[in-house]
C-alpha positions, 0 to 999 in steps of 0.5 A: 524511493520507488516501493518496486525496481526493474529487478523485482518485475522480471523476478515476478513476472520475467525479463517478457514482462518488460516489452512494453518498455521498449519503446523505440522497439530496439528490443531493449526496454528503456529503464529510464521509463521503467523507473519513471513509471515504478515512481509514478506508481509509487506516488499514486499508491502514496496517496491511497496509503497516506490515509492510514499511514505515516508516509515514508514507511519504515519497511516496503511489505512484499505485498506493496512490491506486487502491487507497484509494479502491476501498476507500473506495467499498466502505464508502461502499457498504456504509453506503447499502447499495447495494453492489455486486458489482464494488464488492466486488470491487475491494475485494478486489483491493485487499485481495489487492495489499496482503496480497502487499505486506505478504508481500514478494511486491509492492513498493512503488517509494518513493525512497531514503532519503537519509542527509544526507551524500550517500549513501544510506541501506541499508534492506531485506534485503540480502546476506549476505557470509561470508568469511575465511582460506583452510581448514586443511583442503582436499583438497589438503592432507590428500593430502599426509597 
């Protein structure tokens, strides 16, 4: 499963968008590359999300939808060699949000995961809870000494 579609680059960016699919210069895109590109950006986005995530994830955030198809559109580019500076450049704004996702330092809003029983699931770093008897030996007790 592809986090983007062909449909999803001409909704961000225009049915123009798709010109550096046109490989054998026809004027139509070749989508079997389209899809082959949505895939391999997929799977390069995986290996940043696999760090903090149990992969597949339960829902594609709108947020991962721009970030696939920015790296989709800068390897389709790259292979009809027309890539440009703002293709690069998107590509590695999507590469830097990824690195901060897999860091901890951005997150992903995904939903709970539900347990069946009607509570959720406790996942993530959680707190750390330390407790126990009250201390043998306080000041107020050693003055007494």
């Amino acid at each position: 499963m592809s986090y983007a579609t062909a449909a999803d680059i001409t909704e961000l960016y225009g049915q123009n968008a798709l010109v550096v699919a046109d490989h054998d210069r026809d004027g139509a895109p070749d989508m079997a590359a389209v899809d082959r590109a949505l895939m391999m950006a997929t799977g390069e986005m995986e290996t940043y999300l696999a760090r903090r995530y149990t992969l597949p994830l339960p829902m594609v955030p709108s947020h991962l939808v721009q970030l696939c198809v920015d790296i989709a559109l800068y390897r389709l580019a790259l292979s009809a060699d027309v890539a440009s500076e703002e293709h690069r450049r998107r590509y590695e704004d999507a590469l830097a949000v990824l690195s901060k996702i897999a860091d901890g330092r951005a997150a992903l809003v995904l939903p709970a995961p539900s347990s069946g029983e009607g509570e959720a699931e406790v996942t993530g770093a959680q707190p750390i809870v330390a407790g126990g008897p009250p201390r043998l030996f306080s000041r107020e007790r050693m003055r007494d000494l």
